[in-house]
Residue, then its C-alpha position, 0 to 999 in steps of 0.5 A: x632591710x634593717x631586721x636582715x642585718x640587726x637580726x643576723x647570726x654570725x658565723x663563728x667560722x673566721x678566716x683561718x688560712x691554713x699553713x701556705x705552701x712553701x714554694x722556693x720564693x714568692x714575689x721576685x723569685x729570680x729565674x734559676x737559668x739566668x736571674x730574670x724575675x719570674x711571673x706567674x704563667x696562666x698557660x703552665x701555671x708556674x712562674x715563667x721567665x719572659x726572657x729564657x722560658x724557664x718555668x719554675x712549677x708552684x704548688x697552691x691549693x683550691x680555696x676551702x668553700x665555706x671559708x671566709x671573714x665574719x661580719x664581726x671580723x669586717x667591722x673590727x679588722x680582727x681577721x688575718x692582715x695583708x703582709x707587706x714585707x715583700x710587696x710594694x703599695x701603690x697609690x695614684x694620684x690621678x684617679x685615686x687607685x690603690x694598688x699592690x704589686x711586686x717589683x717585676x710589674x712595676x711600669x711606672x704608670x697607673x694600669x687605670x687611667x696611664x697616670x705616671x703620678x704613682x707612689x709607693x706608700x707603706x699605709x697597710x694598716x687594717x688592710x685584710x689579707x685575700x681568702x682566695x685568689x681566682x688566677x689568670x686562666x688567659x695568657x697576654x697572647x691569648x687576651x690579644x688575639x681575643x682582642x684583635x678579634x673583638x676589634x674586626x668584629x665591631x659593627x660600623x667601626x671604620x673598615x680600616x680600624x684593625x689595620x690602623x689600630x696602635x694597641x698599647x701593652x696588655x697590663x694585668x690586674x687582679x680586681x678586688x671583690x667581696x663574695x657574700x654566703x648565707x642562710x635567710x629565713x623569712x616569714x612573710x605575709x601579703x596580697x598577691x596577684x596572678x593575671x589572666x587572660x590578656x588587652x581588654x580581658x585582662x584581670x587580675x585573681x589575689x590571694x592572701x597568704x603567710x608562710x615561711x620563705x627559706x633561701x641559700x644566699x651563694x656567691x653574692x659578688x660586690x665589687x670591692x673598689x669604690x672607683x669602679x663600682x659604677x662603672x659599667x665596663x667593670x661590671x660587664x667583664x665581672x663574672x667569673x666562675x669562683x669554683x676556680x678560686x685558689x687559696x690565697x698565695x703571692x705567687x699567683x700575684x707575681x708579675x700583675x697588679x692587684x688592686x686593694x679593696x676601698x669598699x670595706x667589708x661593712x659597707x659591701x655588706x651593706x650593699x648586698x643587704x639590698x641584694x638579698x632582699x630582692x632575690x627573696x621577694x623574687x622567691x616569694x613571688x615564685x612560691x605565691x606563683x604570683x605577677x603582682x605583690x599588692x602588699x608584702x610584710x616580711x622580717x629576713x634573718x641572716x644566718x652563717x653568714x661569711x664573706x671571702x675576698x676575692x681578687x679576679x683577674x682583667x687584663x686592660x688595654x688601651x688602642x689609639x685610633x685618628x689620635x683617640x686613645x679606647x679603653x677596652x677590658x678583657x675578663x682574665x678567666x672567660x675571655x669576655x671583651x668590653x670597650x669602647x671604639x670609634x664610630x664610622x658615619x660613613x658605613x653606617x649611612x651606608x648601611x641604613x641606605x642598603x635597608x632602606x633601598x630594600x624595604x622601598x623595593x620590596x614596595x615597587x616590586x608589591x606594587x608592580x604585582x599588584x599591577x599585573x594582577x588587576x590588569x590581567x587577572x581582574x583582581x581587586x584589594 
């Protein structure tokens, strides 16, 4: 993949946020009616006070589409850098998270692991300010009837685990990716192969060909924390539609953490080099209308190439069930769950003992007719 990153054409779009509207005060805006700090509010979208109700309406706008750093802004940090005067950084540890976040959802605990080894660092040197922002869409209470609903529904879970389930608070987190556009242009040449016909009949019909392969690189998501890009819970609950993105404003961070990016921009690009690759020879393979490429030379080029950074939003929780505690995650725009929950041996024996208590009668009853057939009918197999 070395000639789609050698090769490519940078963008001469960087990021240039326009002028941020000016809402009465961002992060730890006091409530008006009785000096609370207010937080963002998925339901009205304002900044609601949790104690007397009020809501405080906010402006933001929708993220420009085409918007976003260029790789030379990634590898040299020349692009716009997050401000620090009115927000707290954060650093576990315990398991390594780095975190944003203003006074108001400071709990004195890692939203990640539960770990109360946090301090506040002010190391925010080269750290890029987010192009965008795609806010809470789900309220707390709306994210814990999802779980609680999620919870019934787990298949030979113990019958009580809804009822006996101690559920910790929600806690919201604005989880950092790199969202990746651009052109490709490929030309290419191979062996490819359509099969025909299927067992002992099966063969396999090649064709020589070269030609030029175009494709529009849209939305390409890397996760931007180094922690949990393996983690398979985050990459369940990571889709998000991004057409709801907002430009980047501290208001729509008010009341939630926000974890900063450890994965730079250079290496997720790295990362989606590999990505773009196959999405390429997947499109070869639909233009050769091929099931087999036997031999394949190609040279992709990248052009227009920008990427936007993106914090989305999760609500995580934790249940403790018999004295264990389950970490569960619930996507913050769609709702999706993920998690974990115990296992009950005793319905799912149970269970396994009602199929096969069918599948043996449905053999007794078989041979019963089978039975009466040979008898009064003279029937034969």
């Amino acid at each position: 993949m070395a000639n789609l990153d050698q090769q490519a054409v940078y963008s001469n779009q960087a990021y240039q946020p326009t002028n941020t509207i000016v809402n009465q005060k961002t992060m730890d805006q006091k409530c008006p009616s009785c000096g609370a700090t207010l937080a963002f509010d998925p339901v009205t979208g304002g900044l609601a006070c949790n104690f007397c109700g009020t809501v405080v309406a906010i402006q933001t706008r929708a993220a420009a589409p085409n918007v976003g750093y260029t790789l030379n802004d990634l590898s040299s940090t020349a692009g716009r850098h997050l401000q620090m005067t009115d927000i707290k950084m954060i650093h576990c540890g315990t398991c390594g998270g780095q975190f944003t976040a203003d006074r108001s959802s400071l709990s004195g605990m890692c939203p990640y692991c539960g770990s109360n080894s946090i301090t506040e660092t002010s190391n925010s040197v080269g750290i890029l300010e987010p192009t965008g922002v795609v806010p809470f869409a789900m309220s707390k209470e709306n994210a814990q009837a999802v779980f609680m609903q999620w919870l019934k529904q787990r298949r030979f879970a113990p019958a009580d685990l809804a009822k006996n389930t101690v559920i910790t608070d929600l806690t919201g987190v604005y989880v950092p990716y790199w969202v990746f556009n651009c052109n490709t242009h490929t030309h290419y040449k191979g062996k490819f192969g359509r099969k025909y016909g299927s067992g002992d009949d099966e063969r396999t019909i090649y064709h020589n060909s070269e030609r030029d392969c175009d494709l529009t690189i849209k939305d390409l998501t890397i996760i931007a924390s180094s922690r949990l890009s393996n983690d398979g819970f985050w990459k369940s609950v990571s889709s998000f539609d991004f057409n709801y993105t907002r430009q980047y404003d501290k208001s729509l961070l008010a009341g939630y953490w926000a974890e900063t990016y450890t994965v730079d921009g250079t290496a997720a690009w790295q990362t989606a080099m590999g990505n773009i690759y196959d999405l390429i020879k997947r499109r070869i393979k639909e233009i050769e209308f091929c099931d087999v490429i036997d031999k394949l030379e190609m040279n992709p080029q990248a052009t227009n190439i920008y990427a936007k950074y993106i914090l989305a939003p999760v609500w995580m929780t934790s249940f403790e069930y018999n004295g264990k505690a389950y970490r569960v995650l619930v996507n913050g725009q769609t709702g999706k769950v993920s998690g974990r929950w115990p296992s009950s041996f005793k319905r799912f024996f149970k269970t396994l003992g009602i199929v096969l208590a069918c599948i043996v009668g449905t053999y007794v009853t078989l041979g019963i007719l089978i039975y009466i057939l040979q008898v009064f009918f003279n029937f034969t197999l």
